[in-house]
C-alpha positions in Angstrom: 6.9 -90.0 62.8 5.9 -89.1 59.5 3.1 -90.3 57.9 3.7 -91.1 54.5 0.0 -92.7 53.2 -0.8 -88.6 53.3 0.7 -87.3 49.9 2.1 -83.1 50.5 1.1 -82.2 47.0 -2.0 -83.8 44.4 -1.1 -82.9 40.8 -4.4 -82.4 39.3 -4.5 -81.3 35.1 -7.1 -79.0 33.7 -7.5 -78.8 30.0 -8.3 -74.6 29.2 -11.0 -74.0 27.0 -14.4 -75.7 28.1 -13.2 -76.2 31.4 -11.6 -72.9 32.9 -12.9 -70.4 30.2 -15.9 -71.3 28.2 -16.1 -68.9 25.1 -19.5 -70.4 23.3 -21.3 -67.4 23.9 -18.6 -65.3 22.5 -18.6 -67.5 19.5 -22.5 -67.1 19.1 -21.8 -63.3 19.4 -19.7 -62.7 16.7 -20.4 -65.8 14.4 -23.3 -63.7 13.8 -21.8 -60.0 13.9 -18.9 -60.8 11.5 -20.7 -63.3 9.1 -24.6 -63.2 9.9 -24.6 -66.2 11.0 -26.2 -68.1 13.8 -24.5 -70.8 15.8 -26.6 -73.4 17.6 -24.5 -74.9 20.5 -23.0 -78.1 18.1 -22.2 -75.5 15.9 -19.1 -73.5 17.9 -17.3 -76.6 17.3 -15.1 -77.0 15.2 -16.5 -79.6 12.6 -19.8 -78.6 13.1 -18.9 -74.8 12.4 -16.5 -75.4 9.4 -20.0 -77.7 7.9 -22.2 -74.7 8.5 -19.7 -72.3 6.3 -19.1 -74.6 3.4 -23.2 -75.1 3.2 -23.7 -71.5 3.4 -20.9 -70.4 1.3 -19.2 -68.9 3.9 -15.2 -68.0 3.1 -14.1 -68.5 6.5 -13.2 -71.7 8.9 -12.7 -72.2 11.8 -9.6 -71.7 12.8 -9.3 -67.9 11.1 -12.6 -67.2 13.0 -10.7 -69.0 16.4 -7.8 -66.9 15.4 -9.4 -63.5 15.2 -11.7 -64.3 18.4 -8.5 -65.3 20.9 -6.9 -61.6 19.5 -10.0 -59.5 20.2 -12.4 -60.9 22.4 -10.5 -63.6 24.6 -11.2 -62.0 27.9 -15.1 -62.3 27.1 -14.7 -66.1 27.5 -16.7 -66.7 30.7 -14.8 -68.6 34.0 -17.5 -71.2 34.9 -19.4 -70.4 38.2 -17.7 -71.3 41.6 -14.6 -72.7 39.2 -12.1 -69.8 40.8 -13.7 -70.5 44.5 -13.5 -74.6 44.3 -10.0 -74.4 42.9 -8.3 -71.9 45.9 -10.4 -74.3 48.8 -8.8 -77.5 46.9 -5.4 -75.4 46.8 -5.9 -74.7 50.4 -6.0 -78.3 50.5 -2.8 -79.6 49.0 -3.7 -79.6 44.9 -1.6 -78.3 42.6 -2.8 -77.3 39.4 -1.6 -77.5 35.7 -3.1 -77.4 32.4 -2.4 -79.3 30.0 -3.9 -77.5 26.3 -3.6 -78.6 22.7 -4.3 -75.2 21.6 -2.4 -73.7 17.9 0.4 -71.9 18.5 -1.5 -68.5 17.5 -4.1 -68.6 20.0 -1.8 -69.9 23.1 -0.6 -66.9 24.3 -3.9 -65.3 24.8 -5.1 -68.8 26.4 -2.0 -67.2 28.9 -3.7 -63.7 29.4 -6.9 -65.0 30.2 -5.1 -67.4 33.0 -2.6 -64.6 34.6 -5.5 -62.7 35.0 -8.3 -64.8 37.0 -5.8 -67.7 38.4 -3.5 -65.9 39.3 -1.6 -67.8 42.6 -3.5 -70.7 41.8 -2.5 -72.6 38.9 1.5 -71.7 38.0 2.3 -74.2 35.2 0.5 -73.6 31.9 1.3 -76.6 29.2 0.9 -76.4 25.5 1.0 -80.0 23.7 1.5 -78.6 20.1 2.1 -81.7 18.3 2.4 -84.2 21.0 -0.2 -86.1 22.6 -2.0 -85.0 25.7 -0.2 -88.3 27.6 3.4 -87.5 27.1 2.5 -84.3 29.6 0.0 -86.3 32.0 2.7 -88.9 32.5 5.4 -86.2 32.7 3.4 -84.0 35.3 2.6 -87.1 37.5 -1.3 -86.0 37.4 -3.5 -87.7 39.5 -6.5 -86.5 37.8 -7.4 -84.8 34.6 -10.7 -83.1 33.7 -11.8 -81.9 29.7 -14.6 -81.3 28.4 -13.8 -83.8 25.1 -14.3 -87.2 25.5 -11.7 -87.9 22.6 -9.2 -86.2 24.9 -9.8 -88.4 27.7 -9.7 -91.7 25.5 -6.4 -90.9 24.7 -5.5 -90.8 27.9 -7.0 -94.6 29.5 -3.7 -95.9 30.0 -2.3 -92.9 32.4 -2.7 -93.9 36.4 -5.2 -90.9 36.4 -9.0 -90.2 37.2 -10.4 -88.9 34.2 -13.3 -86.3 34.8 -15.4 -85.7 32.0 -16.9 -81.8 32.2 -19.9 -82.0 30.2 -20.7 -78.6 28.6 -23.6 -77.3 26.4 -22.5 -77.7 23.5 -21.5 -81.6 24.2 -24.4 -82.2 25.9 -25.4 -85.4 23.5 -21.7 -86.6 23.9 -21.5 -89.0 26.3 -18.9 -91.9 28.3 -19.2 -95.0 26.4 -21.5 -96.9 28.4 -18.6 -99.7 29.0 -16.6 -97.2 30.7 -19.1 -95.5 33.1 -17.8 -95.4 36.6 -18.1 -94.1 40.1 -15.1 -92.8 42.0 -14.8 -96.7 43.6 -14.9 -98.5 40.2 -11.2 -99.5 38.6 -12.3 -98.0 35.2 -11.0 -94.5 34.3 -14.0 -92.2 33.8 -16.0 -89.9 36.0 -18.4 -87.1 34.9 -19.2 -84.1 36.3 -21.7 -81.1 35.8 -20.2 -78.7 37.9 -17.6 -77.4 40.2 -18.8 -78.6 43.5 -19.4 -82.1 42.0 -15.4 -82.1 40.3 -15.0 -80.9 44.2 -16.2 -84.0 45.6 -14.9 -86.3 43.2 -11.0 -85.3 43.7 -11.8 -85.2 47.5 -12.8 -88.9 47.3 -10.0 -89.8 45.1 -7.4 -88.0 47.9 -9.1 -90.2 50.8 -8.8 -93.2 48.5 -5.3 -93.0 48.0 -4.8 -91.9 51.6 -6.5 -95.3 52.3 -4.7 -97.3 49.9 -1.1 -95.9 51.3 -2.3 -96.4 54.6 -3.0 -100.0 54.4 -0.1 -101.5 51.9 2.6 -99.2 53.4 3.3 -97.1 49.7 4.6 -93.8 50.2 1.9 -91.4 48.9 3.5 -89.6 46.3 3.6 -88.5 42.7 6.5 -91.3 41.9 4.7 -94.2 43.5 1.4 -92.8 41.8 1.5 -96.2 39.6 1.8 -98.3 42.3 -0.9 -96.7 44.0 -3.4 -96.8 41.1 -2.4 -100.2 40.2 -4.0 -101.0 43.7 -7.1 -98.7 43.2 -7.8 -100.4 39.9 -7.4 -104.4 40.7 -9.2 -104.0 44.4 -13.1 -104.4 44.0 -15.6 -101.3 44.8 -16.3 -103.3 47.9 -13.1 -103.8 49.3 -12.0 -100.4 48.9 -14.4 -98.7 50.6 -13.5 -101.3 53.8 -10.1 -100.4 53.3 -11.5 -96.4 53.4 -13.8 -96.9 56.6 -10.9 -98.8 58.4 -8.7 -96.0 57.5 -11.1 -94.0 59.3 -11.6 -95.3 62.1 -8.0 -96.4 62.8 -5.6 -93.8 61.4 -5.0 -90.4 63.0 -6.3 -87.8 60.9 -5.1 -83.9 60.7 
């Protein structure tokens, strides 16, 4: 008999930079080799940085620095530390991988390099949004969950069905959740924030059990088309009565 509260695949979406290549130290490199000029961590952003040129009379921006960066030194953007390992165990365990990147049309392809080169086998579907909203793709890929480092990415997507984790990096490290949508994995708000790879780990392993749960006990097919039916659930039920439905699922269902 099959057992249809356990989904075959979990789309999960992964914005690129800041999440599976992190190029500030790069930036700080050659910020100050090309122009003399050194970057505090705020500063490798883009508002920050293009600030910092105008004030110090700087002909260049942002985006022709970015530009010449992605063509010369892409594959000395660092992959975060246990990122590669966590991904193939969660593979191993029925995710699938996309991302999902709103980078120019210049830098892209090298975004594409960097990924055929260290995912390889891991993540197969590479998205660029160009001029359309992150959403369009989340809703389009059926993603259950969706980690970037920018909270203004995440905002825009609130009103998906998916968990959005929030990869704090140095260089956002006094950019926080708006403290009305702080959450734990239990809580029917949208956010989650991690600090690293084990934690983003844990969190997509508790959102698969809850869903498993949630399937289990209202008799929905776990997969990607009922995945707003399922969330729908997830959100109305209260922190407490989820986690009865998770510890009856437990002790009741057969596991594998």
């Amino acid at each position: 008999m099959a057992e249809y509260h356990i989904a075959k695949n979990i789309n999960v979406g992964l914005d690129f930079d800041g999440v599976l290549a992190h190029g500030i130290n790069a930036k700080v490199r050659y910020a100050k080799e090309w122009f003399g000029v050194g970057l505090k961590d705020y500063q490798t952003k883009k508002a920050a940085f293009n600030e910092l040129m105008k004030k110090l009379g700087k002909d260049v921006n942002y985006k022709h620095f970015m530009d010449r960066l992605n063509e010369e030194h892409i594959m000395e953007y660092e992959v975060p530390k246990g990122c590669i390992d966590i991904l193939k165990k969660l593979y191993s365990e029925g995710f699938r991988f996309a991302i999902v990147t709103s980078r120019n049309k210049h830098d892209y392809p090298y975004a594409k390099i960097f990924v055929e080169h260290y995912f390889k086998g891991i993540i197969r579907y590479m998205h660029n949004t160009r001029d359309e909203p992150k959403d369009v793709f989340v809703r389009r890929l059926r993603i259950r969950a969706y980690v970037d480092d920018d909270i203004s990415k995440l905002i825009q997507l609130e009103d998906t069905p998916s968990q959005l984790i929030y990869y704090r990096q140095r260089e956002n490290k006094d950019v926080n959740i708006p403290f009305s949508k702080k959450l734990s994995i239990f809580r029917s708000t949208r956010y989650h924030e991690v600090k690293d790879w084990n934690e983003f780990y844990e969190v997509l392993r508790q959102l698969k059990e809850m869903h498993e749960a949630v399937c289990w006990k209202y008799d929905i097919k776990n997969d990607s088309f009922h995945l707003k039916e399922i969330d729908d659930y997830c959100r109305e039920l209260s922190s407490r009565r989820i986690k009865g439905i998770i510890e009856e699922y437990k002790r009741k269902a057969r596991w594998h």
